[in-house]
C-alpha positions as CSV (number, residue, x, y, z in Angstrom):
1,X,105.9,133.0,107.1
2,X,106.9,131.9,110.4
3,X,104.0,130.9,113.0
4,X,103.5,128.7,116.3
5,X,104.7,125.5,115.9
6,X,104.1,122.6,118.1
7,X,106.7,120.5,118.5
8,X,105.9,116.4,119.9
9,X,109.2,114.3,120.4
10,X,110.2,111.9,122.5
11,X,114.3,111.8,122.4
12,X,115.3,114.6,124.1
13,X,117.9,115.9,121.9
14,X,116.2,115.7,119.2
15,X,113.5,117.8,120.3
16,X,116.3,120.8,121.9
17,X,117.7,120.8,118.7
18,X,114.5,121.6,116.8
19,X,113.3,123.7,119.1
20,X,116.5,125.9,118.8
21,X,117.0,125.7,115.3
22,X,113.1,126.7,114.1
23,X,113.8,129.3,117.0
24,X,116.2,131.1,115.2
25,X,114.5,130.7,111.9
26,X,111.4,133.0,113.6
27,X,109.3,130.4,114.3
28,X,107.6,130.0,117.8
29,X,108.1,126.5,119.2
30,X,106.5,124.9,121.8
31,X,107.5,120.8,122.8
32,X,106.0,118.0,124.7
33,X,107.4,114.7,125.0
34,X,103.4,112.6,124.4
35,X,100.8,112.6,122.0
36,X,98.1,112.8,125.1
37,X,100.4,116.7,126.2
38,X,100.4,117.7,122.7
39,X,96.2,117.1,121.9
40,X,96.1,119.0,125.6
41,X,97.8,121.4,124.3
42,X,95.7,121.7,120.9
43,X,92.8,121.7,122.6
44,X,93.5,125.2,124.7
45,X,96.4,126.8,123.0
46,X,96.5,128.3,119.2
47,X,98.8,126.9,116.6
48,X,99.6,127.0,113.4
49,X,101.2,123.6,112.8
50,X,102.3,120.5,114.2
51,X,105.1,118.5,113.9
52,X,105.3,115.3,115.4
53,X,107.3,112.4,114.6
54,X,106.0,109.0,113.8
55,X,107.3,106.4,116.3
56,X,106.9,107.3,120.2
57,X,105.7,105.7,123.2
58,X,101.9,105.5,123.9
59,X,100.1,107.4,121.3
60,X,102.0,106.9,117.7
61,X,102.8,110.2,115.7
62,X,100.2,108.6,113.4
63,X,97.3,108.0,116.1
64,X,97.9,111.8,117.4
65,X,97.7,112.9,113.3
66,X,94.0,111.3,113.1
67,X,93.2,112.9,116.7
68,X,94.4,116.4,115.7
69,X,92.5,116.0,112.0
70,X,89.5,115.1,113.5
71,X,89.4,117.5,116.0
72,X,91.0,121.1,114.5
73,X,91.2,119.9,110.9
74,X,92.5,123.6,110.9
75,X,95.8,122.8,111.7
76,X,98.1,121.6,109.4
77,X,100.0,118.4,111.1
78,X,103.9,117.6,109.4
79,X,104.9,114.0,110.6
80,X,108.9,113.3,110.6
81,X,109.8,109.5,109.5
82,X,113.0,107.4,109.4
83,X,114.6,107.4,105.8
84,X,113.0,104.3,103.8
85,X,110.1,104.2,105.9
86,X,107.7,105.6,103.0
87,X,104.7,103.2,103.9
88,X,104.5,104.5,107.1
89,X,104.5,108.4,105.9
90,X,101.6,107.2,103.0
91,X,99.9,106.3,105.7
92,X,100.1,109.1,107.6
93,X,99.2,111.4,104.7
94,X,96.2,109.0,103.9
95,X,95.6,110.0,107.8
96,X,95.3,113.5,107.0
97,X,98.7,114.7,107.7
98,X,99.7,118.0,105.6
99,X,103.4,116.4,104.7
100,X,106.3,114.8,106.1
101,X,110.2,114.8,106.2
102,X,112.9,112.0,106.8
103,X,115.4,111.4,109.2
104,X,117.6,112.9,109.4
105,X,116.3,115.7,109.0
106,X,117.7,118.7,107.5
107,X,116.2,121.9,109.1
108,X,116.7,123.9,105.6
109,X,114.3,121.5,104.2
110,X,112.0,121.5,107.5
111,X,111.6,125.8,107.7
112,X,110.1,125.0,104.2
113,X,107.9,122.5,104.7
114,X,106.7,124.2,107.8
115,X,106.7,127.5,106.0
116,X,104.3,126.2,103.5
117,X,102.2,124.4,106.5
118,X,101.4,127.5,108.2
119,X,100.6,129.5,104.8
120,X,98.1,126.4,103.9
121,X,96.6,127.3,107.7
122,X,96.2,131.4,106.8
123,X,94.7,130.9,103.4
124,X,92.2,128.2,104.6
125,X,91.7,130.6,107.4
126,X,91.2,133.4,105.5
127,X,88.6,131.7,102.7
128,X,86.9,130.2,105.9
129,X,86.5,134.0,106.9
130,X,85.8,135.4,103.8
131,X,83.1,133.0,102.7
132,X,81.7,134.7,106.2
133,X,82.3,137.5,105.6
134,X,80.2,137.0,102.5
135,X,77.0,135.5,103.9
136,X,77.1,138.8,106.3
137,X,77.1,141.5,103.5
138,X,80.0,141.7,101.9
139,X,78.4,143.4,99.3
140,X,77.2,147.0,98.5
141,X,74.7,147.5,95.6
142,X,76.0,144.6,93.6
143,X,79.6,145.8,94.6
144,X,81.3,142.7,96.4
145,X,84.4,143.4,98.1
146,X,86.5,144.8,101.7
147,X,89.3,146.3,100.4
148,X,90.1,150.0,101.2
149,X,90.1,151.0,97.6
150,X,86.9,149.5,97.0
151,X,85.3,151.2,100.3
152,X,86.9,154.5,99.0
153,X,84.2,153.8,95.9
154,X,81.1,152.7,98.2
155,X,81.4,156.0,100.0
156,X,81.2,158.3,96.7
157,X,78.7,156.2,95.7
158,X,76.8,156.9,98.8
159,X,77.6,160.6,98.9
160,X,76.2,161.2,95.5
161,X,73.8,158.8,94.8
162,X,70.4,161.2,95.9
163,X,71.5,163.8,93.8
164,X,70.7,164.4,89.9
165,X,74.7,164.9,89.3
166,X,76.2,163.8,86.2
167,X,78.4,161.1,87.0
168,X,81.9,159.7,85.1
169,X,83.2,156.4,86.0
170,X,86.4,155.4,85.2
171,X,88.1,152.0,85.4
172,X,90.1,149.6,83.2
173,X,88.0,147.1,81.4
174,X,86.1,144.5,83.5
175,X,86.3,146.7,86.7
176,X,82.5,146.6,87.2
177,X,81.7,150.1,85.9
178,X,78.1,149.2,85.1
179,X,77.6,147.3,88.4
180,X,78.9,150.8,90.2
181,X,76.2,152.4,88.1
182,X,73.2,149.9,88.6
183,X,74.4,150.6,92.6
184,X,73.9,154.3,92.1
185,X,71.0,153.7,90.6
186,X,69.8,151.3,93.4
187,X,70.6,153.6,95.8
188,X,69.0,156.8,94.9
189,X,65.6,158.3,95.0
190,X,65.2,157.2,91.1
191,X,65.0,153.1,92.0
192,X,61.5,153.0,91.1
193,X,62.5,154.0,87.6
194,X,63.8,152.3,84.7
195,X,68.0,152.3,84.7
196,X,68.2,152.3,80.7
197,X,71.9,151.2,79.6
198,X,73.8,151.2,76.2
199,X,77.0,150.2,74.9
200,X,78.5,153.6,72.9
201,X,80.7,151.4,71.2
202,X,78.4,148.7,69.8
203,X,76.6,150.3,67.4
204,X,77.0,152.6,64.0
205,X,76.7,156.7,64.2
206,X,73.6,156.6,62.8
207,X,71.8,153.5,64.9
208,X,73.3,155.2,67.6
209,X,71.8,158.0,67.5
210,X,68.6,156.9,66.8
211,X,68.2,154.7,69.5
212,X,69.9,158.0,71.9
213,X,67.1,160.3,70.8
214,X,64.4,158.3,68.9
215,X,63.3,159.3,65.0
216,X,59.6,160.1,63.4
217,X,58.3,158.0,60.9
218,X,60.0,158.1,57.5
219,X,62.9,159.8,59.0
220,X,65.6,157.5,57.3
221,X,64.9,154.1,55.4
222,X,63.2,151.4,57.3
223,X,62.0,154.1,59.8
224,X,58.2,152.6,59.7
225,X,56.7,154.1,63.1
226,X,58.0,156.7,65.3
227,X,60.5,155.6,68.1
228,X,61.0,157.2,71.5
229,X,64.8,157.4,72.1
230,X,66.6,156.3,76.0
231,X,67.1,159.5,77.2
232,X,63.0,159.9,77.5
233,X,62.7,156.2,77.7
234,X,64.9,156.6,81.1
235,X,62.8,159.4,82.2
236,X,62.5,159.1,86.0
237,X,65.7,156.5,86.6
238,X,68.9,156.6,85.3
239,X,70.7,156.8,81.4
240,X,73.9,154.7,81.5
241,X,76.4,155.7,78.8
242,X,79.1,152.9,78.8
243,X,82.0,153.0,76.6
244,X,81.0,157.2,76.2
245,X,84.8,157.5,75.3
246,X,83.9,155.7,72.1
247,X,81.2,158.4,71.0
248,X,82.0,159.4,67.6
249,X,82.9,163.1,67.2
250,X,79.7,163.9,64.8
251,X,77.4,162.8,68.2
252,X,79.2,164.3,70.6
253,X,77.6,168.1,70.7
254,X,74.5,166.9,70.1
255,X,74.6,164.8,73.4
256,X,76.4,168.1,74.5
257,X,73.4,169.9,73.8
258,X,70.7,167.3,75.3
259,X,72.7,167.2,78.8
260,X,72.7,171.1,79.1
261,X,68.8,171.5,77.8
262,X,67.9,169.1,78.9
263,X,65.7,167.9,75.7
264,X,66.2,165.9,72.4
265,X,65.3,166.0,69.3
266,X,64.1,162.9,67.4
267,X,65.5,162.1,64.0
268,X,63.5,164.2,60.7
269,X,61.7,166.0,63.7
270,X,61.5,169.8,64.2
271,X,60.5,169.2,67.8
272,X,62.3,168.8,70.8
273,X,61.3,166.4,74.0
274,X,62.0,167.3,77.6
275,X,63.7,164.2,79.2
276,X,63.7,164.0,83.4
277,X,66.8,161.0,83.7
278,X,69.6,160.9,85.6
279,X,73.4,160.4,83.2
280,X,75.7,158.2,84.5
281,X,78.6,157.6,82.0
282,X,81.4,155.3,82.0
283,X,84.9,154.4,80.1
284,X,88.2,152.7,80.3
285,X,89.3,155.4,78.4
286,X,92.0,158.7,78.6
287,X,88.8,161.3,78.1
288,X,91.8,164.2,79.3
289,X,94.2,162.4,76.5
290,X,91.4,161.9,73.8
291,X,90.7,165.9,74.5
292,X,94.2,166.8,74.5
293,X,94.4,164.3,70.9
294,X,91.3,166.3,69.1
295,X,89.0,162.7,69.4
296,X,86.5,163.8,71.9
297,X,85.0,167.3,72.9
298,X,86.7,169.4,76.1
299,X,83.1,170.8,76.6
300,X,81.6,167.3,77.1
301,X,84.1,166.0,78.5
302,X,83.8,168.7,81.7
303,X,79.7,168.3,81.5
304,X,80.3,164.4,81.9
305,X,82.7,164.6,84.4
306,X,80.9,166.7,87.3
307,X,81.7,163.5,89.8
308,X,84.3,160.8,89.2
309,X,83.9,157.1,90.6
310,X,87.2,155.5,89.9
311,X,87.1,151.9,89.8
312,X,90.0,150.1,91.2
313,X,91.8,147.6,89.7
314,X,91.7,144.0,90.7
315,X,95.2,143.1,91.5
316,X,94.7,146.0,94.1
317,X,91.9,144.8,95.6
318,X,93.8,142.2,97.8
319,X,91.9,139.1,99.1
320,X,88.4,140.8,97.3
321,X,89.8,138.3,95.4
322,X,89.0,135.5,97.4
323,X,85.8,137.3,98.6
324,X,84.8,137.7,94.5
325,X,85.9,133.7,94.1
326,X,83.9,132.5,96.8
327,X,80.7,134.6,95.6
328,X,81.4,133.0,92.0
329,X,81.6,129.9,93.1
330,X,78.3,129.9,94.9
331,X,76.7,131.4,91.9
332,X,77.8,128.7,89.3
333,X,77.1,125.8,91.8
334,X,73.9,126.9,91.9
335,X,73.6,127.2,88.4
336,X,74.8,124.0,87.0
337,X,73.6,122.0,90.2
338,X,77.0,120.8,91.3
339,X,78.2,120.4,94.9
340,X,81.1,122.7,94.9
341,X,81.6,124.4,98.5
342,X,84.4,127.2,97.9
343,X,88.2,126.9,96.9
344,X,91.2,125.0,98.5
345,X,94.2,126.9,99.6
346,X,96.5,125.7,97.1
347,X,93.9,127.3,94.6
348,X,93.1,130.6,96.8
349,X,96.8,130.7,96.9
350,X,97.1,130.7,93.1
351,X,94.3,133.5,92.2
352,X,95.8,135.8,95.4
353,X,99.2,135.6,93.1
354,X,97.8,136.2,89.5
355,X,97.6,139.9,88.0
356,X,94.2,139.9,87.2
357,X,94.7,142.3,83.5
358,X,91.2,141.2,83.0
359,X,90.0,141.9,86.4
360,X,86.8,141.1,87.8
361,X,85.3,139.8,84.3
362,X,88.1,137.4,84.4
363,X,88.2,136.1,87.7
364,X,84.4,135.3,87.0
365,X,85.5,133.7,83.5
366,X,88.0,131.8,85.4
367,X,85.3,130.8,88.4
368,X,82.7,129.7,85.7
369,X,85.5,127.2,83.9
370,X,86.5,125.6,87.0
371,X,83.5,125.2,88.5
372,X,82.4,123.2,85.1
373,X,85.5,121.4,85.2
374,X,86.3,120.4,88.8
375,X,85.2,117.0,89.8
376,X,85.7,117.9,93.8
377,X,83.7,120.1,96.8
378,X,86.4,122.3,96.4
379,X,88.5,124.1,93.8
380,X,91.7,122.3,92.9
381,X,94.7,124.3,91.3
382,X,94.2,122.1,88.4
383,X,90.7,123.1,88.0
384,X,92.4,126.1,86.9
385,X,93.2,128.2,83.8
386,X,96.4,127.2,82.5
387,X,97.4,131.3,82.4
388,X,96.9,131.3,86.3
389,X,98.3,127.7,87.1
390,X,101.5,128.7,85.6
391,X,101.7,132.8,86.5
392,X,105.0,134.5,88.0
393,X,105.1,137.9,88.6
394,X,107.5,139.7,86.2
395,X,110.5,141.1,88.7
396,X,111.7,144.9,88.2
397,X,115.0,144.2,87.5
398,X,115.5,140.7,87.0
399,X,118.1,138.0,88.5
400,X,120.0,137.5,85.2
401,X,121.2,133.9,84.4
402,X,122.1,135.0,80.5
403,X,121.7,137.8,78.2
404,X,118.7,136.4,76.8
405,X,117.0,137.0,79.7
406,X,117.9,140.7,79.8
407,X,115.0,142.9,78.8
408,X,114.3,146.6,77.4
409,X,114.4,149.9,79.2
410,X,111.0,150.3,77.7
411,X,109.9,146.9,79.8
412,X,111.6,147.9,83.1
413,X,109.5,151.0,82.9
414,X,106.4,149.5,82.2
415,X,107.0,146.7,85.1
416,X,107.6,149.7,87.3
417,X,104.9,151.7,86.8
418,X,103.0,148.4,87.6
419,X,104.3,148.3,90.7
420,X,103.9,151.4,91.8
421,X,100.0,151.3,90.7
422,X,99.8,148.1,93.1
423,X,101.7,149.7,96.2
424,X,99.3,153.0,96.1
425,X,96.1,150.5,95.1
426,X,95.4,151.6,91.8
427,X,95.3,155.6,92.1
428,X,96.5,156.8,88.8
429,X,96.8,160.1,90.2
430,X,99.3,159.5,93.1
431,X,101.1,157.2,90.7
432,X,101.8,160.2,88.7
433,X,102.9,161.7,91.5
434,X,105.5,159.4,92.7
435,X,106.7,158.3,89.2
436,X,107.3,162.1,87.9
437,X,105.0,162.5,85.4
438,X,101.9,163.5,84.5
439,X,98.4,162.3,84.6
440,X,98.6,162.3,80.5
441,X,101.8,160.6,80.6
442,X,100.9,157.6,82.5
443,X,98.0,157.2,80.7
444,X,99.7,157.1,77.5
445,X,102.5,154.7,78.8
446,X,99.7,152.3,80.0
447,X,97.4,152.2,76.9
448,X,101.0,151.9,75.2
449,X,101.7,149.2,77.4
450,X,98.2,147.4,76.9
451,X,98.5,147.6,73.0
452,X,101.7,145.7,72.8
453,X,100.4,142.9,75.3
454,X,99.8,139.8,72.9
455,X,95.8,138.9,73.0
456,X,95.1,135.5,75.1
């Protein structure tokens, strides 16, 4: 990641030959011979790190480090110290330089230092601008996030919100699909109503389907009074079926029959009950695979799906990441009454690189631990799971050392299809597309692929 880097030596061939040699490695170098040029220069030119050595006439190396920390703590400062001197660069780093290198220096060694130097300048940047990006409304109905595929979801949301539509959204688990919902909700000419939510998969047929459409009095054992069911319970606002792929099959045509009629009929009751609520449904499920497999009706399936929201994934979100972190972190301060102000960019750097299979439920799992655990203002990378500490990303094809590092046809497929999902953000669809296959195909690779993951 080569940036502008300002160079402050006194010896004149010393200084050519840096500014030659970090020239060809892509940097942009700019030199001065004082520490009274270079803060000049600080103070009306933009940079993204500084290298300065220690020992020079007039200002020190280490006088011009506390100048430039204490006036653009933004800029990352790398001092250069004669070999052996090691109480003179600990007391530059106690100064508040970024790092340092010894003489003679080895400009291999330097182009990674200052590497590093100008990515710990971008990621403090960029938390600086998301966590201002956040106090201006970074957030849409509950929905926190800048990333295109994201946006791509506020806009449906928008379109459809005012109308009664029957809505399906689709996601992996921990996308936010009832957040989406609550947003629709939020957002359309229902608000004033109740937005009425239940888990499909938390509960027996029979429960189920008495808290769906209600029962009479003496309808089944320990059926004392008469109970109104959601769907009229959510007249006027919104029914959220999450987890609808999880309906079992004997349910399914009579919520069939209540979205087309638009009534319901309680439980040992020969009458049926208008309903006036909105269905918005959800599921991290293959509804076109469990049609296509006989475990969930075709008809419902179409009557559910009128509109799709798909949810993107985390890992291609981008730097929502940061956004998400940063809104955690506020939320959890607050909570437990610590002074924690936002992440530091060895730690932003860390959650940019994980995978995120949990997505958004995990980052906030993750946010909630550290926050509990972290004894600074900021989050440190030890603060952090051990799981994202310690992530690599899996290569494609990897660099193989010995054959115990070879892996499966079956792997390199599923490490692909990752990595197409990530370049075209998470659209299932267009991965199709590129890898050859259909919709059904991919679907049944990933769940594949998800079932054989060990559980954390």
């Amino acid at each position: 990641m080569p940036g502008r880097v300002l160079i402050v030596e006194d010896e004149r061939e010393m200084r050519v030959m840096l500014e030659k040699g970090l020239a060809r490695r892509g940097f942009e170098p700019r030199a001065c011979e004082t520490g009274d040029e270079a803060l000049a220069l600080v103070a009306t030119e933009t940079f993204d790190t500084v290298l300065t050595d220690l020992r020079m006439p007039g200002m020190s190396g280490l006088a011009l480090c506390e100048r430039i920390v204490l006036n653009r703590p933004d800029i990352p400062v790398v001092v250069v110290t004669a070999f052996g001197s090691m109480e003179t660069a600990i007391a530059a780093i106690r100064a508040g330089a970024y790092d340092f290198i010894t003489k003679p220096v080895d400009l291999d060694a330097l182009v990674l230092v200052l590497e590093r130097a100008v990515q710990h300048r971008a990621l403090r940047e960029e938390v600086r601008r998301l966590r201002q990006a956040l106090d201006q409304g970074g957030e849409t109905g509950g929905l926190i996030g800048q990333s295109i595929a994201l946006r791509q979801a506020y806009t449906l949301i928008d379109r459809v919100a005012d109308v009664d539509t029957t809505v399906l959204i689709t996601g992996e688990s921990g996308t936010g699909k009832e957040v989406a919902a609550r947003a629709l909700h939020t957002r359309s000419r229902r608000r004033t109503g109740p937005f009425v939510a239940i888990n499909c998969a938390a509960m027996p047929e029979q429960l189920l389907e008495s808290e769906l459409f209600g029962h009479v009095k003496g309808a089944f054992t320990d059926a004392r009074i008469t109970r109104t069911g959601l769907f009229v319970q959510a007249s006027g606002g919104t029914l959220f079926l999450d987890e609808v792929g999880e309906l079992p099959l004997g349910l399914q045509p009579k919520l069939l029959r209540a979205l087309q009629e638009r009534k319901v009929r309680l439980l040992g009751s020969n009458e049926e009950v208008e309903f006036d609520a909105r269905i918005v449904a959800a599921t991290n499920r293959d509804l076109e695979l469990a049609v296509e497999e006989g475990r969930f009706r075709e008809d419902l399936y179409y009557r559910l799906n009128v509109i799709n929201i798909e949810l993107p994934p985390l890992r291609a979100r981008g730097n929502d990441v940061l956004l998400l972190s940063q809104h955690f972190v506020e939320h959890f301060a607050a909570r437990t009454g610590k002074r924690v102000l936002g992440l530091s960019p060895a730690a932003a750097q860390k959650l940019l690189a994980y995978s995120w299979p949990g997505n958004v439920r995990e980052l906030q799992n993750c946010i909630e631990r550290a926050v509990a655990l972290t004894t600074f203002e900021q989050l440190t990378v030890e603060d952090l799971p051990e799981r994202v500490r310690n992530y690599t990303a899996p290569q494609v094809l990897p660099e193989v050392a010995d054959m115990s590092e070879l892996v499966t046809l079956e792997e390199v497929e599923r490490r692909y299809i990752h990595r197409v999902l990530e370049a075209v953000g998470g659209s299932r669809t267009l991965a199709a597309r590129i890898l050859g296959v259909d919709r059904k195909t991919l679907y049944r690779k990933l769940h594949r692929g998800a079932e054989e993951e060990p559980k954390a």
